[in-house]
C-alpha positions as CSV (number, residue, x, y, z in Angstrom):
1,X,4.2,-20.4,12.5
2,X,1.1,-18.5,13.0
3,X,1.2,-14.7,11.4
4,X,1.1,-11.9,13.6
5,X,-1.3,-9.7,13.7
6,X,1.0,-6.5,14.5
7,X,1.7,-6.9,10.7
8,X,-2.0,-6.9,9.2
9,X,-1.8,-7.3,4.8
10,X,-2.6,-3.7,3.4
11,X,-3.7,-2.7,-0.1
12,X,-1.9,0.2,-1.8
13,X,-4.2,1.6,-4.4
14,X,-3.0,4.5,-7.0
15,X,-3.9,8.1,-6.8
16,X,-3.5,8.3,-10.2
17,X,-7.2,6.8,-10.5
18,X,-5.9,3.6,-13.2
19,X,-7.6,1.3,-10.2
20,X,-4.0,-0.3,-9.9
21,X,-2.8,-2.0,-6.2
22,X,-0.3,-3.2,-4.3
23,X,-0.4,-5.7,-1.8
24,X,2.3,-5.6,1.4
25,X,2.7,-5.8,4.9
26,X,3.1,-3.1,7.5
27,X,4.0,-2.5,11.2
28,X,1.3,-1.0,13.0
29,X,3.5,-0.3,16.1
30,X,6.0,2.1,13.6
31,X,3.3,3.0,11.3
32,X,0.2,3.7,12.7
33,X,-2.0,6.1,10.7
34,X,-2.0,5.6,6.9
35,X,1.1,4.4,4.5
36,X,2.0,6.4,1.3
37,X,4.4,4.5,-1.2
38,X,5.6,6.0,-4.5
39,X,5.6,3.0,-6.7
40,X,5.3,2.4,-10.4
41,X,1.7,2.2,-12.0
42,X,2.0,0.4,-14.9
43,X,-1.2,1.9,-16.4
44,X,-0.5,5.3,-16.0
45,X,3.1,4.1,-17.0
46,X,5.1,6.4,-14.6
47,X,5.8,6.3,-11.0
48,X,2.5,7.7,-8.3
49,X,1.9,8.1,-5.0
50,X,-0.1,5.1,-3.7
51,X,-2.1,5.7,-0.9
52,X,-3.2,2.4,1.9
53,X,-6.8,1.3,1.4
54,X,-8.9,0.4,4.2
């Protein structure tokens, strides 16, 4: 099964400037302008905003 490319791989990179990402998936069709996630950073050791890379 071929994937689709209405659900394109984005990176989620910290704000808290550690360098640390996330990798996931996202709908373009529900979200078309950029994601913001708050996820753990394990570098800064708390929980950040993480902001989609392009």
């Amino acid at each position: 099964m071929a994937r689709n490319e209405s659900r394109p791989l984005i990176k989620l990179r910290s704000t808290a400037g550690t360098g640390y990402t996330y990798v996931t998936r996202k709908n373009r069709r529900n979200n078309p302008d950029r994601l913001t996630l708050r996820k753990f950073d394990p570098v800064a050791r708390r929980h950040v905003d993480f902001r989609e890379e392009r």
